[in-house]
N, C-alpha and C positions, 0 to 999 in steps of 0.2 A: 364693454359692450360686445354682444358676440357677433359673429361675423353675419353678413348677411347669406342668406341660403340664395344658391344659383339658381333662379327659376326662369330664365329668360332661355327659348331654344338655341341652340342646340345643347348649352349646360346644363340643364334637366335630366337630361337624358343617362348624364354616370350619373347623377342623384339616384335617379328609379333603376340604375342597372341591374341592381339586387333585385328587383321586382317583374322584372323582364320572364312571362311563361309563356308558352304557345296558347294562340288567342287571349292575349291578353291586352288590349288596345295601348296606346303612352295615354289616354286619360281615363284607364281601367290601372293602370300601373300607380300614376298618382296618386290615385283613391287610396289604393291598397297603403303606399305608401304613407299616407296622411293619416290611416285609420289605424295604424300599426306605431307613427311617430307622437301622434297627437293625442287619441284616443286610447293610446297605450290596450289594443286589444293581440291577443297574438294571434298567428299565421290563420289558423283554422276559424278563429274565430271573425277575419278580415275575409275571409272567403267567404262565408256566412252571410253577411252581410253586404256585401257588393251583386246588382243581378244589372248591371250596366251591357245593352246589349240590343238588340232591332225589338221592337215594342214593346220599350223596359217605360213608357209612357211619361217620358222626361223623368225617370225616377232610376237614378245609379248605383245608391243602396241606402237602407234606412239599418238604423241602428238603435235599440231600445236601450232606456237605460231606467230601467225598473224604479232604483233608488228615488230619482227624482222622477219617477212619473212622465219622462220626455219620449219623443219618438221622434229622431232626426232623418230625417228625409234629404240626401246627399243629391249630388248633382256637382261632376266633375270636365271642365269644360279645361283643353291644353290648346293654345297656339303654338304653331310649329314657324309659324312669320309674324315681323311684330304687328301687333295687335293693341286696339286698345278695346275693354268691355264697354259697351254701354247699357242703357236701360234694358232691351230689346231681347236680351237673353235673360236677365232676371225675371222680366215679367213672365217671361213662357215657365223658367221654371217655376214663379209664386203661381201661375194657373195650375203646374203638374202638381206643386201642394195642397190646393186647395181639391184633389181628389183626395186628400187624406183625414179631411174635416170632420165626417162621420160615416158611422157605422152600414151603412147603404152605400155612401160611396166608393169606404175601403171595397165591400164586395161588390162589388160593381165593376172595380179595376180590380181584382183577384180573378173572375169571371169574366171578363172581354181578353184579355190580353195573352198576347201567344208567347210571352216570353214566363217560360216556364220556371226561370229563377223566380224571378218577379212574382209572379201569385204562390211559389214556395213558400216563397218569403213572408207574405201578408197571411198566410195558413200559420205556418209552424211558428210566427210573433203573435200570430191572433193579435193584429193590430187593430178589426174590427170591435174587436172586446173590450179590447183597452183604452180605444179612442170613448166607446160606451160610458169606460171607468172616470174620464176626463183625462187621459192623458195629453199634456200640450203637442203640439205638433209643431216641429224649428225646422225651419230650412237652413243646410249650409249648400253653398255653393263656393266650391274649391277651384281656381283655375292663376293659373301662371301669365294674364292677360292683367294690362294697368286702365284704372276704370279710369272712365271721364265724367264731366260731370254732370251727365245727363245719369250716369249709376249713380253717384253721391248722393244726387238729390234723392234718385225713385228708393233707395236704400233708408231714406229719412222718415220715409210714408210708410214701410214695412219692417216694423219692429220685431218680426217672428221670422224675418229671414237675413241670415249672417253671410256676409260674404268671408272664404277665406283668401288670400295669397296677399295683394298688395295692399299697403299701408295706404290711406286716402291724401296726405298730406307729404309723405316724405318720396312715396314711391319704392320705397324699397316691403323684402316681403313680412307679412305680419303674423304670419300661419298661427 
């Protein structure tokens, strides 16, 4: 069995030390780190996709993946004291998904928003096009917080949104 990954603070923190840039948040660090371990994308291409930052519209980076036709929609949440998640920050992010449903919306949040990554992003993925095409739309929500079971449950009702970090049953992480 492999070891468990240290995600509880302050041992996170050599985890992502590799990932550690100037302005780069600890759950702008995670991201990168999770999109670089998990998603096996490299450096340039982890920046690309991350626009986590003041009116990134609950949206901290999406990631296309042609092949299957998906458009993951991130959302990176780090507690620095222990924590536990509950509903209450899922539902805010499945609201900030649900600006990615269709093609009026996507431009709608590519046009309001003043974080300049962030409508980058939805321009140069032409995610409006592709939502057009049917591309599915998944939420992940990555955070180093143990849910309770007020997340368990609301997690039951939203089958297009994935939590990552802890395991629901054992508590330990499930990245």
């Amino acid at each position: 069995m492999a070891a468990a990954l240290p995600l509880s603070h302050p041992a996170i923190k050599k985890l992502l030390s590799g990932y550690a840039m100037k302005q780069r948040t600890e759950s702008r660090q995670f991201l990168a780190w999770f999109l670089e371990n998990y998603y096996r994308l490299e450096e340039i291409e982890v920046e690309d996709c991350i626009c986590d930052g003041t009116d990134d519209k609950g949206i901290d980076g999406i990631c296309v993946n042609d092949n299957l036709q998906q458009i993951d929609v991130l959302q990176s949440r780090m507690a620095t004291t222990r924590k536990e998640l509950g509903d209450t920050e899922l539902r805010e992010f499945y609201g900030a998904l649900q600006q990615m449903r269709t093609p009026g919306s996507v431009a709608l949040v590519a046009g309001s928003t003043k974080n300049k990554e962030l409508a980058d992003l939805i321009v140069d993925l032409e995610l409006g096009k592709k939502v057009a095409e049917g591309y599915k739309i998944h939420g992940v929500f990555l955070t180093n917080m143990k849910r309770n079971g007020d997340a368990i449950g609301y997690l039951k009702t939203t089958p297009d949104l994935v939590l990552r970090g802890y395991l629901l049953d054992s508590g330990g992480p499930n990245l």
